[in-house]
Structures are given as structure tokens and as C-alpha cells.
N, C-alpha and C positions, 0 to 999 in steps of 0.2 A: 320670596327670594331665598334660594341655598344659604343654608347655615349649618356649621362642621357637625355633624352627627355621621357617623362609621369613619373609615379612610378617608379622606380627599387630597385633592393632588394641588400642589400649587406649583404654578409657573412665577419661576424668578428670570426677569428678564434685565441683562446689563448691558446700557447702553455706554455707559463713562466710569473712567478709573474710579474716583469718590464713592461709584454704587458700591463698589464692591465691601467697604468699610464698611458703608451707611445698613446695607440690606443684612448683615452678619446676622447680626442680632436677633435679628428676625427670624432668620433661619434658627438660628440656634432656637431661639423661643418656641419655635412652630416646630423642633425635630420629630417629633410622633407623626407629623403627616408624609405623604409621599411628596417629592419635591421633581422639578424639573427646572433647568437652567441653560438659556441663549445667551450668545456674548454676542455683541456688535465688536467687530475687530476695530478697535481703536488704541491709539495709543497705547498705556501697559493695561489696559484691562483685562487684558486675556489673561498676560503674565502674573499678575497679580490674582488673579481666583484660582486659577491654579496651586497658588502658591499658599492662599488665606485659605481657601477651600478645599480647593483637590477632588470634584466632584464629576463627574463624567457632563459633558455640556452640550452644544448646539451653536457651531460659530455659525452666526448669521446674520451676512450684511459687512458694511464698512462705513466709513467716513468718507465724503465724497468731495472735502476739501472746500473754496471759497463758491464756486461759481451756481447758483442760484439752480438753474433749470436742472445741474448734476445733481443736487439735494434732493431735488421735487423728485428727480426719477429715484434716487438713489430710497426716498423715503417711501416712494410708492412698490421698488420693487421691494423691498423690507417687510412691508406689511404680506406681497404673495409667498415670499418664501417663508415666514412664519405660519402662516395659514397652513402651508402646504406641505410643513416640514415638525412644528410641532406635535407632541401626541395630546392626546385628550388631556383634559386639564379642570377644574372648577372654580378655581380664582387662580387673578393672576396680579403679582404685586412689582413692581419697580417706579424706580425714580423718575417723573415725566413718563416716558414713554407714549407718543401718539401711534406707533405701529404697532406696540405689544397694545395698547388700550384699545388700537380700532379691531382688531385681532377678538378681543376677549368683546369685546361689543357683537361681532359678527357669528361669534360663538354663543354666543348670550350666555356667557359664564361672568363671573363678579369681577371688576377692577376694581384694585387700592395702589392710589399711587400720593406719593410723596415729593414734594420739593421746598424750593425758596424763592425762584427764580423770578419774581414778578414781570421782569421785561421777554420772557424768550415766547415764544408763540403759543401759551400755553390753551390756547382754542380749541386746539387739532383736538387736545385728548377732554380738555374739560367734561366736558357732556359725555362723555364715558365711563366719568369715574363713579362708581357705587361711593366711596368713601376717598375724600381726599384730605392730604394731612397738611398742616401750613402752619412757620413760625407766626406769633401775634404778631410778632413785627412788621407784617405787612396788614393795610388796610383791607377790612373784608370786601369794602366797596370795590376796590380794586378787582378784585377776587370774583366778584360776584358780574362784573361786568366780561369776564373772561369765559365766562359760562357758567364755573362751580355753582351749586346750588349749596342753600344755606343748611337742609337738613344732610346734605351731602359732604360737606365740608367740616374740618376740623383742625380748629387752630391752638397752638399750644404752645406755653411758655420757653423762654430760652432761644435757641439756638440748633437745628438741621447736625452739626457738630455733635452736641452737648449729648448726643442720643447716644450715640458711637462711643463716645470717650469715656463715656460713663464706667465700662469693666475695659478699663483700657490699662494694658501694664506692660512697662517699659520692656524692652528687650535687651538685658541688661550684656547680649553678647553684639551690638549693633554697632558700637564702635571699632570692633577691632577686625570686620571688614574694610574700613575705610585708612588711606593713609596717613591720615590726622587724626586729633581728639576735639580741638578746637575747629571752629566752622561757621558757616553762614550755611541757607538752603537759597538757594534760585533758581527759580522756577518761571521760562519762559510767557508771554503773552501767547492766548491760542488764536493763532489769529487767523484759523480756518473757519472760528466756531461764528453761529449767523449773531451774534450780538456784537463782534468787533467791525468799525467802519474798514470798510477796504484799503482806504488811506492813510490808516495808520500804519504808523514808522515802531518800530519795535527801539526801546531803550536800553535792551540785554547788552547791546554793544560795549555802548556806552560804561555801566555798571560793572560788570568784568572789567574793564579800563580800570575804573576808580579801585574795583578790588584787587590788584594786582599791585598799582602804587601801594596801596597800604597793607600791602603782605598779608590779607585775609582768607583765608583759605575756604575755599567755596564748592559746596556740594549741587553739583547741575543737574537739575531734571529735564531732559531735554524732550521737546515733542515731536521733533522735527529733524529729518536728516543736515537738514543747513545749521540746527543750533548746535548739531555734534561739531560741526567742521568750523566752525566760529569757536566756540570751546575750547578746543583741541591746539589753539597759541599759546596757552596760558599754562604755566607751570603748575600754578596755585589753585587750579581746577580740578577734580574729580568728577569722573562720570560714570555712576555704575554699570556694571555688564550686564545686568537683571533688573526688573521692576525690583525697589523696597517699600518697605511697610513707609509711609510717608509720613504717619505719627511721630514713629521713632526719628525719623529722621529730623522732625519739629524740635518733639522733646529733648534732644542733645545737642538745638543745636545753640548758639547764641542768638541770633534772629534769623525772620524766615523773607525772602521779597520773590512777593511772585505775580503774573502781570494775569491769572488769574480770583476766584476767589475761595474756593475747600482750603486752600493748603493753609491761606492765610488765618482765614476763622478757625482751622485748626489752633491752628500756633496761638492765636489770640485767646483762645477755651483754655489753654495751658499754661497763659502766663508768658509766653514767649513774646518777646517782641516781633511784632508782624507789620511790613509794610508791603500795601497794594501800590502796583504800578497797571492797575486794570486798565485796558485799552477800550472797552463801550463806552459810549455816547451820555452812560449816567451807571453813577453808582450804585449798586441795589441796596435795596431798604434794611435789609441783615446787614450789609456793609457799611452802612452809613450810619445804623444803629451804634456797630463797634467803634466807629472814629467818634458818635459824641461821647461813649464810654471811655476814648483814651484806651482802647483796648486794640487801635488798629489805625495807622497812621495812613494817609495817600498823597501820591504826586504821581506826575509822570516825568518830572523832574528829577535826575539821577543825582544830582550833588544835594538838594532837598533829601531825599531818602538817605545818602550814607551823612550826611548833617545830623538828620534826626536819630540813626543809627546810633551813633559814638555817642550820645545823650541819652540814652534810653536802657535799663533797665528791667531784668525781668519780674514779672507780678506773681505774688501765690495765689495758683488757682482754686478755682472754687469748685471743689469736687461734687459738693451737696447738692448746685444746681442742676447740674450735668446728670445725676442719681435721677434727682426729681424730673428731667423732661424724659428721661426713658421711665420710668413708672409711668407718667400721661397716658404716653404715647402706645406703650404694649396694653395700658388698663383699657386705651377707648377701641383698641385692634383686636382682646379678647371680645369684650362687652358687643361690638358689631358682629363676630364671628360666630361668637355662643350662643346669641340671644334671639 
């Protein structure tokens, strides 16, 4: 098996706003080699690596929205145009990814891929990956019945979060883009994405309502052209013109509600008060982790969440943990690459 001895090139592949955070590091870690970089146009992903990175890239691909057979085609043509559009490459690293992994499979180049995600289909790429990385927090059983293999896999203390946040430092100029100081972050349900049921009903409405009666002032990340024009009644709303750095937006604000789960474990690794309003079928195992920590509340109940809101409190966070799973995690991504 390939291990880094001269140049080699690695392909970073983004498929979702969070890679772009999460992969940073890595990048930066790994800067002596040659790099290359795909965006799947999604939401602000593009906007955001542009903006965290700035690196010349490869849009490739989209989001194909709720309907089942438009994925299947959408994922199958992802993987030719990768194939067909990428340049040579020796390993290739992102988050899940089954089209950058069947890609680097069909290359017989190395995959490293990264998640949390215990319920999303993670089949497609398992048996792809040379090396896969996974909080303890989920069961290896789990893991091992999704395909991973056991000398292939690696699970490591903390939190998917905790990696990122680790050399993460405030943007001490982030307020005075916005037209308030004081705030909440809200952050819609994605309910294009395949783990939300089709039938659910989105609580954003709702919640904006509640935040408006109580004069709280609310920072919108919207995903979708309908949550801009739903937004857009409300006085006490902002919506930025630009993807921002979504930390910053955590770290200043008073708590974070969002109906998915990065933004919240963000906000929970920092101390911020975080409630999920996640719309899947079941909670994930990091997620369920941070609610018996009391580091992360749930409903999907909106008077529940601003309840627990006005009750709750920010925590001092634990930097030293956050330190230690980036140390793991870059010691066992050396120790595979060098060795």
C-alpha cells in the first residue's frame, strides 16, 4: 500500500458546509503535499471554502433534493464526473463521501474518510475505506456490520467537533457585521437530506413566532429559498448576504437551535447552550451522548425549547479535551501515512 515518501497529491473532496471546518486542519497539517479540491454545490459550501480557503477547486455535482431515484441518479452521475474530471491523485480524504470513495477505489488510490453519522447509508463507501475515523461514541458493532473493518477503522475519544475547535479563535470583528450584539442562531431542519422522513412538518415557523413575542433577536441560516421568504416577516431576524464562519456565529451567540446536528455540537463543545429540533426518525449516538451530558437539550416541540431556553445557561468549555482528540486523530493519520 502507498505511503507518503516524495510529493503526493491529495484529493479533498466537499460534499457539506461542516467539511469545510472539519477537513481545515488537515489541510493545513498535510500543507508540504500537493492538494486538490471538489465541492459538491450545496448549500454554502462553495461560499464558505472560498472564503476559509481560497484554493482554486472542481464544482462537482449538486444536491438533488427529496426524491429518491433523483439521488440515485444524481449520486451515480457524481461519481462519472469525478472520475472523468478529477486529475491524478494518491489518496483521497473527505467526510463520508461514497462517490469521492468509489472514485479512489476505481483508481486504486487510498481512501480516508471521516464521520459520525451512524444512521446515513454508510455501505456505499465502507469497504472503500483504507482507514476510517469514528467518535467512541458509537458502537464498533454498529460499525463493523456497515462494512468497516476492524483493522481498518478508528475510533477516538470526544467529539467530530472537538477536532476543529481545537485551534479555533474567535473573530473578535464578527459582531459588528450583524445588526445586533445580543442573539440566538436558527438554524433550519434539512429536510432534503435522506435521513429526514418526508412527512415531516418543519417547527421554524413556529419558533420565529415564539422569537418575535419575546423580542429576541435571531440570526437565520437559512437552506432554502422558502426559509428566506418565511424569515423575511420578522423584524427581529437577520439573514446574512454571505455564508459566515458558523463557530463565530455559536461562540457570540446566547444559544444556538437548529433542526440539524454540526451546528449544535458545535455550540455544545463551546459551552453555548444548544437545542436540537432534529427532524430523523432517531437521534444519533453523538447526539444523544451530549443530551445525557446536559451539554445538549431536544424536542421538536417549540414552547419545550424556548422553556428550556430562558432556564439555561452558558458552560466553560473544555478546551483540553478538544486539544486531545485533535492530537489522536492527526497522531493515527501520521502514523498510517508514514509507516
Amino acid at each position: 500500500m502507498l505511503r507518503m515518501k516524495g510529493n503526493k497529491t491529495i484529493w479533498f473532496d466537499f460534499t457539506n458546509v461542516p467539511h469545510v471546518n472539519f477537513l481545515l486542519p488537515i489541510i493545513n497539517h498535510l500543507e508540504y503535499t500537493s492538494h486538490i479540491y471538489s465541492i459538491r454545490d450545496f448549500a454554502e459550501t462553495k461560499g464558505l471554502f472560498e472564503k476559509k480557503i481560497g484554493k482554486d477547486y472542481f464544482l462537482i455535482g449538486s444536491h438533488k433534493g427529496q426524491n429518491k431515484l433523483m439521488k440515485i441518479f444524481g449520486s451515480i452521475q457524481r461519481i462519472g464526473s469525478l472520475q472523468n474530471q478529477i486529475p491524478e491523485f494518491d489518496i483521497k480524504i473527505s467526510v463520508g463521501g461514497d462517490a469521492s470513495s468509489i472514485v479512489a477505489k476505481l483508481r486504486r488510490k487510498i481512501s480516508i474518510t471521516f464521520d459520525d453519522n451512524e444512521m446515513a447509508p454508510n455501505w456505499r463507501y465502507s469497504r472503500f475505506s483504507d482507514l476510517a475515523f469514528w467518535p467512541e461514541a458509537i458502537d464498533a458493532e454498529i460499525l463493523y456490520k456497515q462494512g468497516f473493518r476492524d483493522k481498518k477503522l478508528f475510533r477516538y475519544s470526544g467529539f467530530k467537533e472537538d477536532f476543529y475547535l481545537a485551534d479555533y479563535i474567535p473573530d473578535k470583528n464578527f459582531l459588528d457585521n450583524l445588526p445586533f450584539k445580543n442573539y440566538v442562531v436558527l438554524r433550519p431542519e434539512n429536510i432534503q437530506a435522506n435521513y429526514v422522513n418526508g412527512s415531516s412538518i418543519s417547527i421554524v415557523p413556529e419558533l420565529l413566532k415564539l422569537f418575535n413575542d419575546l423580542k429576541v433577536n435571531v440570526l437565520f441560516l437559512p437552506r432554502y429559498v422558502q426559509d428566506k421568504i418565511l424569515a423575511g416577516q420578522f423584524k427581529n431576524v437577520h439573514i446574512p448576504d454571505s455564508a459566515i464562519n458558523g463557530m463565530d456565529a455559536c461562540y457570540f451567540s446566547s444559544a444556538v437551535f437548529t433542526g440539524a446536528g454540526t451546528m449544535a455540537r458545535e455550540a455544545a463543545c463551546m459551552g453555548i447552550p444548544a437545542f436540537s429540533f432534529y427532524s430523523g426518525e432517531k437521534l444519533l449516538t453523538v447526539d444523544r451522548k451530549m443530551v445525557e451530558m446536559n451539554w445538549l437539550y431536544f424536542s421538536r416541540d417549540p414552547k419545550e425549547l424556548i422553556d428550556k431556553y430562558l432556564s439555561t445557561k452558558k458552560r466553560n468549555p473544555d478546551i483540553e479535551r478538544s486539544v486531545k482528540v485533535k492530537k489522536q486523530v492527526l497522531s493515527k493519520l501520521d502514523n498510517f501515512l508514514f509507516l
